[in-house]
C-alpha positions in Angstrom: 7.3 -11.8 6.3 8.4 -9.9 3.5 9.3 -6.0 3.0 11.3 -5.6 0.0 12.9 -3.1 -2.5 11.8 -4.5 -6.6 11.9 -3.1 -9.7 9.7 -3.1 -12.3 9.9 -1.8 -16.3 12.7 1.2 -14.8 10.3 1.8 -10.8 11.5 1.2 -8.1 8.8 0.2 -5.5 8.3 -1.1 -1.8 7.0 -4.8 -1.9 5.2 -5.3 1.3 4.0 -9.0 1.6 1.1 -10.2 4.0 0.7 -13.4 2.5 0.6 -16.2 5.4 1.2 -13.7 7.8 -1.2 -13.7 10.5 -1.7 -12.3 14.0 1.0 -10.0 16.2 3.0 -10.4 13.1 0.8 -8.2 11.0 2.0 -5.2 13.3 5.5 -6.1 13.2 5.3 -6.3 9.1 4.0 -2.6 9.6 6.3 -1.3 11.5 8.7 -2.7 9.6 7.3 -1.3 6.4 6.8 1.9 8.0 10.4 2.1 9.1 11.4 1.5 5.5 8.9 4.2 4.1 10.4 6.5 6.6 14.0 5.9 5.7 13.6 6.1 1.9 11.7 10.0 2.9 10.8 10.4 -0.8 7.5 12.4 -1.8 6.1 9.9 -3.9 6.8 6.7 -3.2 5.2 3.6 -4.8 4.2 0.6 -2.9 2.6 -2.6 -3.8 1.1 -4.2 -1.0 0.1 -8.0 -1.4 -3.0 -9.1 1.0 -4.1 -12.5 -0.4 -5.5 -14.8 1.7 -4.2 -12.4 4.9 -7.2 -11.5 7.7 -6.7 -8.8 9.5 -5.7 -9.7 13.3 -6.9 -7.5 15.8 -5.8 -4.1 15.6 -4.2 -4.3 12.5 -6.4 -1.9 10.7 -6.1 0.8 13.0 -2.7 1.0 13.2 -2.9 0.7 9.5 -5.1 3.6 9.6 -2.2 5.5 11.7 0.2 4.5 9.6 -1.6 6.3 6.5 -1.7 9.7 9.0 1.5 9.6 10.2 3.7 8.0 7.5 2.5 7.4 4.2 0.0 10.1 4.2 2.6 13.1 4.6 5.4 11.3 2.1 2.5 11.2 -0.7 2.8 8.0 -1.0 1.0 5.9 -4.3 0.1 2.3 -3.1 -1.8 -0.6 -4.8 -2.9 -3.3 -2.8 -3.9 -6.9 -4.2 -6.1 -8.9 -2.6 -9.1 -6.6 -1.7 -11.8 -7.3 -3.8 -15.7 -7.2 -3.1 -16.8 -5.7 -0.1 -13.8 -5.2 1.1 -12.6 -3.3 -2.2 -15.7 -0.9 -1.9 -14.6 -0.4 1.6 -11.2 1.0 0.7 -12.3 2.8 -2.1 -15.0 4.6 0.3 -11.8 5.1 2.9 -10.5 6.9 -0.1 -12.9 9.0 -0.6 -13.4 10.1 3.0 -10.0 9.4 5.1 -7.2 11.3 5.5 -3.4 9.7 4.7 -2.4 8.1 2.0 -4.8 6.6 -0.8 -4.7 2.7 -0.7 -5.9 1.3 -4.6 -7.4 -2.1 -5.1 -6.3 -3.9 -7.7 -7.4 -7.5 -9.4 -3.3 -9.3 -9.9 0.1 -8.0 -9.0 0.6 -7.0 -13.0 -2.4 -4.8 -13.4 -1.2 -3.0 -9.6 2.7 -2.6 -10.9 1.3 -1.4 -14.3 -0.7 1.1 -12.0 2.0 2.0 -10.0 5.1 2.3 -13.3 2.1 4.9 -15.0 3.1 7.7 -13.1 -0.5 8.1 -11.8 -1.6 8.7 -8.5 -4.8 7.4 -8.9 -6.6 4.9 -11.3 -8.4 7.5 -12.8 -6.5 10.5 -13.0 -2.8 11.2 -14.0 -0.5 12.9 -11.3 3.1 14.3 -11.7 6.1 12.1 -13.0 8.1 10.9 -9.7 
């Protein structure tokens, strides 16, 4: 499990990895990410979340779901997650569109989500204020 500070070309981002996690430790990689999201209390926060190869264990996505209410949502947070694609990419996109929280991007590879999240945009399409 991984929930990490990085850098990258002068942003500093939240690295939240799901790789090879699986099961009750989903929700403890949450919490833990929420914790840190909640410590750092900055309007704008960046994160890159990395989902390849993770299926979500029970539960998972609705406490995800809360999380994006509760936490992220109100901190405007920016996140890009890797490791949606497909279905599962139109899904999130269409969660965009209609949840409430914070906006959750897919994105192809880690370098195309960090160049994402280093443009100062808050989504793909549409340029948002400098953080």
């Amino acid at each position: 499990m991984s929930v990490e500070w990085r850098e990258h070309a002068g942003l500093r981002y939240l690295h939240v990895d799901y790789r090879d996690v699986t099961g009750e430790d989903q929700l403890t990689q949450l919490a833990a990410s929420d914790r840190e999201i909640l410590a750092h209390g900055r309007p704008g926060l960046r994160i890159l979340t990395d989902v390849r190869g993770a299926a979500p264990a029970p539960g998972w996505l609705l406490a995800v779901k809360r999380s994006s209410a509760q936490v992220t949502g109100p901190l405007g947070v920016v996140q890009a997650v890797v490791g949606v694609d497909g279905v599962r990419a139109a899904m999130l996109r269409g969660y965009n569109a209609v949840g409430r929280g914070a906006k959750a991007w897919p994105f192809a590879s880690v370098p195309e989500a960090l160049e994402f999240l280093a443009s100062g945009r808050t989504s793909p399409g549409r340029r948002g204020p400098a953080v």
